[in-house]
N, C-alpha and C positions, 0 to 999 in steps of 0.2 A: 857183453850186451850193453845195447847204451841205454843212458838212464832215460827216462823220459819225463821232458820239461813240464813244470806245472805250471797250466797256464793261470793267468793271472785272472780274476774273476773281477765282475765288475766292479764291486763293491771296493775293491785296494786301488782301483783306477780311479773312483769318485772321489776316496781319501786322497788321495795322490795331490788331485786338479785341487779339492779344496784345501787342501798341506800349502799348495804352492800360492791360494788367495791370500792364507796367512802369513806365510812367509818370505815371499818376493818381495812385498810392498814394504818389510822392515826394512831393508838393503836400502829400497828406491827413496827412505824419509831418513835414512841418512842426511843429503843434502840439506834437506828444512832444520835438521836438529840441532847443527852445525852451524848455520847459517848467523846471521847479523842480528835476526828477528826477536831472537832467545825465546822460540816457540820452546814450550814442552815438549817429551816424548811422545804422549798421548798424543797433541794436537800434529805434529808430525808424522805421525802415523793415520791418523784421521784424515790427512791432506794425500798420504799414500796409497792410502785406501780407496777413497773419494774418485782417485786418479786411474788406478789400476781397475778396477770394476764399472770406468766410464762413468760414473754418474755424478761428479763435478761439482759438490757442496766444499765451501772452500771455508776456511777459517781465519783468511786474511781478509780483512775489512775494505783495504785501500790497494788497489792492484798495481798504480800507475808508481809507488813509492817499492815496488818490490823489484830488484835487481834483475834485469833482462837474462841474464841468463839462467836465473830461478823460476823466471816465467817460460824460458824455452822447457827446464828441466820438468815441468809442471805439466806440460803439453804432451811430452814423451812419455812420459809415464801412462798417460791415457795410450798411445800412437800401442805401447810396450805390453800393454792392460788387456787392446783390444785384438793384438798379433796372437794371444796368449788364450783369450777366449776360443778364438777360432779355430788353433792348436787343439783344445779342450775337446771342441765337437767332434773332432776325427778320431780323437783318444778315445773317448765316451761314445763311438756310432753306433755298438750294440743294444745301448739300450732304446734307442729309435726304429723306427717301421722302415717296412723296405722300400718305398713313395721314395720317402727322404733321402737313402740310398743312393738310389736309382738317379734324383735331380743332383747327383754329385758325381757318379763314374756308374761305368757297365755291369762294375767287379759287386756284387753282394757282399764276399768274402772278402774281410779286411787284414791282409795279412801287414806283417813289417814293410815290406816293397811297397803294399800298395798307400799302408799310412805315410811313408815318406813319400813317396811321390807326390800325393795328394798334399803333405805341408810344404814341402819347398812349391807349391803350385800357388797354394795361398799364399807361401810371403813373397813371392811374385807380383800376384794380381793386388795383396795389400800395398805392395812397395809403389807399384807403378800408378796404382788410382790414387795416391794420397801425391803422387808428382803430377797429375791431372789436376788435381783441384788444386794446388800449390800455382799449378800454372794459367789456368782459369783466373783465378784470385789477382794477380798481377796482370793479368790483363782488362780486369774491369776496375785497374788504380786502387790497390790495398798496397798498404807498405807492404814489403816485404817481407820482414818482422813477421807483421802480423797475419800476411796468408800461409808461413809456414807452422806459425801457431797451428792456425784455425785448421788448415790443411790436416795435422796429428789429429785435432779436437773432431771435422768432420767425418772422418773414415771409420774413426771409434767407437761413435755416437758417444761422444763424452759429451763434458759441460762446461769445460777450463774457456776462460775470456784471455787473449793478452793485453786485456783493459777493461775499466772497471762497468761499462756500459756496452753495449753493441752497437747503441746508436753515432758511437764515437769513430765507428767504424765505414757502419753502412751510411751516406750519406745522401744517395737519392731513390726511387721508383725500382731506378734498373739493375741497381747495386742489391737492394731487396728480394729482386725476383730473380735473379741467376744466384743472390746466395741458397735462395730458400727451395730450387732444383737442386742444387749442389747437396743439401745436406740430402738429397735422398740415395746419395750414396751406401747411406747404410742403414738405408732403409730397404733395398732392394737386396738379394744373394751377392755376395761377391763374387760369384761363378755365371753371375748372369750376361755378363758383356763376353766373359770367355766365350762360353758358351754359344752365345748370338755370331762371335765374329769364326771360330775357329771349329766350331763342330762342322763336321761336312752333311752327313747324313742327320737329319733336324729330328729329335726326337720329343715328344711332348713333354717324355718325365723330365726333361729339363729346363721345362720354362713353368710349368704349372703351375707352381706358387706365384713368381713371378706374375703370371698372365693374372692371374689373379687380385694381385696387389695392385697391377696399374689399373684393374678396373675397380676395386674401392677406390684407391686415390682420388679418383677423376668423377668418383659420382660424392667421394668427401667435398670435393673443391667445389662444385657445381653445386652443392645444397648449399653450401657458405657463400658463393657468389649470387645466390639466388635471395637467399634469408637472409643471411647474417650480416651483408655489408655494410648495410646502415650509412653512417656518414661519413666513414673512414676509408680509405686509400684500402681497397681492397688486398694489396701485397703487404698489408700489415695482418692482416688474415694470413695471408698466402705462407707466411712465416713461420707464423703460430702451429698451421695444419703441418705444415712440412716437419716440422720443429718435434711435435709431438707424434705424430706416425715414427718418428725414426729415432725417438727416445733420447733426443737433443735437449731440448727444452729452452733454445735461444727465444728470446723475445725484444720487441724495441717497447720500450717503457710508455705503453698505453693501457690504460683501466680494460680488461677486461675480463671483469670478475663476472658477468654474466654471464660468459662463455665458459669461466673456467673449469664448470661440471665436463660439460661437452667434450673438453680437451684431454682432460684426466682421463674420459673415458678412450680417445685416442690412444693416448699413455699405455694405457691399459691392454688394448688389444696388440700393441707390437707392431712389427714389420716382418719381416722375412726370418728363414728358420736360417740359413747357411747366412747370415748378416753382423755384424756387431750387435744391432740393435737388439731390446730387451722386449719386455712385454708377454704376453700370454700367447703369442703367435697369431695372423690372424687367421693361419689356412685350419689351424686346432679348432678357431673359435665356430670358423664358417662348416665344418666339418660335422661337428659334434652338434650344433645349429640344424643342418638338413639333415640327420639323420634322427634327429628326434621329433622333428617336423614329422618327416616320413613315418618313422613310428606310432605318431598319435594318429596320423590320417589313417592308417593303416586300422585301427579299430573303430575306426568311425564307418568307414569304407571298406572292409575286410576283401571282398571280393576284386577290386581294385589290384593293380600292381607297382607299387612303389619302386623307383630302381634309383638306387645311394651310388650316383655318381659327380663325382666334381666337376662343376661349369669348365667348357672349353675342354674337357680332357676326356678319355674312355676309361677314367682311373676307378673303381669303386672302392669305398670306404673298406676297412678292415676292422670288424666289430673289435677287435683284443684294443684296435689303436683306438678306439672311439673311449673305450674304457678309461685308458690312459689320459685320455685328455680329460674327461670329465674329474679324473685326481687330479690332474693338475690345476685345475679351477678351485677346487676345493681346499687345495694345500692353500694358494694364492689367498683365500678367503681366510684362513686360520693365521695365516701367518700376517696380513693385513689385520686381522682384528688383535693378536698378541700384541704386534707392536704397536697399534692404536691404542691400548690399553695403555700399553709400559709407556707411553710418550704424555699420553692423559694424568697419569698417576706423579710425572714429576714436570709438573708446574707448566706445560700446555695447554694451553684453549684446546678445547674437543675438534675444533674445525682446522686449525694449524695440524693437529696430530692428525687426523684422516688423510688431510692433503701430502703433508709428510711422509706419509707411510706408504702410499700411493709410488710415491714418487723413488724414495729409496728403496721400495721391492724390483719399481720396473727404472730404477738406473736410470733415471733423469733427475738435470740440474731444476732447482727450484727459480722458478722466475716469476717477472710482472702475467705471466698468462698462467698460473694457477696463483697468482697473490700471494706468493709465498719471496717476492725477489728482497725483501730486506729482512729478509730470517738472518740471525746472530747463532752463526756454529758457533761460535770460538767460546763464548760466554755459556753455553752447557755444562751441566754437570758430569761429573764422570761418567757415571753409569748410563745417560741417555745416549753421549757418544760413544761408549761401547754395545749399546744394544745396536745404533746407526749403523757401526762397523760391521757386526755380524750382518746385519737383513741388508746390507748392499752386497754383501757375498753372497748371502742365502739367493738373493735376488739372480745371482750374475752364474751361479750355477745350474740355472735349470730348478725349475720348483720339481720336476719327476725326480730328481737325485734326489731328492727330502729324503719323499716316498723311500725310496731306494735303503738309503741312511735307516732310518726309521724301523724298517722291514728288517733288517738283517740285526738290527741290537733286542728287537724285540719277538721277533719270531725266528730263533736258531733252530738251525738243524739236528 
């Protein structure tokens, strides 16, 4: 008789993706530890971390003093970080709804065929779109150097500079405005331009999110070009929006601490589910948004008929998934206020630590557009940069895997 395989259940698959947060990133800080710098291990590790989880807090002070090919190795690691996230989601697709599925392949069922087809698909679509913007980049006059940087840094939604300012980079209007479409590379699905150019028969489940994102973006930009431009070069906005929808967090070194609630809240809601980018999603946020809408109207108006379908699509909500996301807001909230705490408690202003925590859950670099661009990693205490390190993991796996986590140490079978 043959034996019969045991499958692996989710929970060894969660261990597995976050074994490999903690563990990849000691390989890849080799190089800093080694280096000319006489970083610590700790802060070499912090810069590993930083790197592999995209969210770009760096613990070198002076960029332009750091050896070019430690600045390429810097960039990789995000490029490396963010091939590795995306590997994750196909690994982890059980524990997502069938929507999600569906705007990825026909198959429901994820066997071995079909998760390898589906990664060598992505490090395809990641290979080829990061030689897109490589090549874009060189033709709007970036050194080269620096658009194969930036190239790794946009595809990943990281936050690595191959210089110590942006503005060293961008030099005019139009340099600003094809970067700051560019970074929406990973703000959009990675499977969306496939999809657009190669499906024959068009099907909705796989533009949906998509369809949806372009139209936030376009009513974000349109309220900022309306209200918020003030006396500034509207594409210094145009950055910022971009920058923060897709969990970048580039900025050119302009005050704009008023806006900076505004933008966190960007931060916050994400870009796309099948993307690099971090955040709370926003099709979870708009989801879970009209289905409680609908529900309150619904006993105001009882006799009425409420129908929980998503703009542009025939898709209706799935109450189990509605659930789900409403945890996932709520981890997002526990876990933003721990580390607000732990950050508060060793020797940060209350308002550094919110903005911080913000930012290292949802895997963005700290910049002049949340007031955070001359924060000092390097000079932390031990223990604030190891709480750092865990909540850009906790961050970069999915706030449902807590849950998940959580659920299976505390409620056994």
């Amino acid at each position: 008789m043959k034996q019969k395989k045991n499958k692996i259940s989710i929970f060894e698959k969660i261990l597995t993706v976050f074994f490999g947060y903690i563990s990849i990133p000691t390989i890849l800080s080799l190089p800093f530890y080694f280096s000319v710098y006489n970083l610590s291990f700790l802060n070499s590790y912090f810069e590993a971390v930083s790197g592999f989880t995209s969210t770009g807090f760096t613990i070198f002070e002076n960029i332009k003093y750091i050896d070019q090919s430690l600045i390429l190795w810097r960039s990789s690691i995000q490029w490396i970080g963010g091939l590795y996230f995306l590997f994750s989601i196909i690994y982890l697709i059980d524990i997502y709804d069938e929507s999600f599925k569906k705007s990825l392949t026909n198959y429901i069922s994820f066997n071995s065929s079909e998760i390898l087809k589906q990664s060598i698909k992505i490090f395809l679509l990641y290979s080829g779109l990061t030689f897109i913007i490589f090549v874009i980049l060189n033709a709007i006059s970036f050194r080269v150097f620096d658009s194969l940087n930036l190239a790794f840094t946009i595809i990943s939604s990281g936050g690595f500079l191959p210089t110590n300012e942006l503005s060293n980079i961008l030099r005019s209007n139009t340099q600003t405005i094809i970067f700051s479409i560019l970074l929406l590379f990973s703000y959009f699905s990675i499977f969306f331009s496939y999809n657009l150019l190669f499906i024959k028969k068009k099907n909705i489940n796989f533009f949906y999110e998509d369809l949806h994102l372009i139209f936030y973006y376009l009513v974000v930009v349109a309220v900022f070009f309306l209200f918020f431009s003030f006396n500034k070069e509207f594409s210094i906005n145009l950055l910022s929006i971009s920058s923060s929808m897709s969990n970048i967090g580039f900025s050119l070194q302009y005050d704009q601490t008023n806006l900076s609630f505004i933008y966190l809240i960007l931060v916050i809601i994400g870009g796309s589910f099948f993307s690099t980018s971090s955040g709370l999603r926003f099709i979870k946020i708009y989801s879970l948004f009209k289905y409680s809408l609908n529900q309150i109207l619904s006993f105001s108006k009882p006799k009425n008929i409420f129908i929980n379908k998503l703009l542009f699509t025939e898709i209706n909500f799935d109450f189990k998934e509605i659930n789900k996301y409403f945890l996932t807001i709520i981890i997002f909230i526990l876990s933003f206020f721990t580390l607000t705490i732990l950050l508060s408690l060793n020797s940060l202003d209350f308002e550094s630590s919110v903005k911080l925590s913000i930012l290292t859950i949802m895997n963005t670099v700290n910049s002049a557009t949340y007031g955070l661009s001359d924060f000092d990693f390097n000079n932390l205490n031990y223990f604030t940069k190891y709480c750092l390190i865990l909540f850009m993991i906790i961050g970069r796996i999915e706030l449902l895997t807590i849950l998940i986590i959580i659920k299976n140490f505390l409620f056994k079978d």
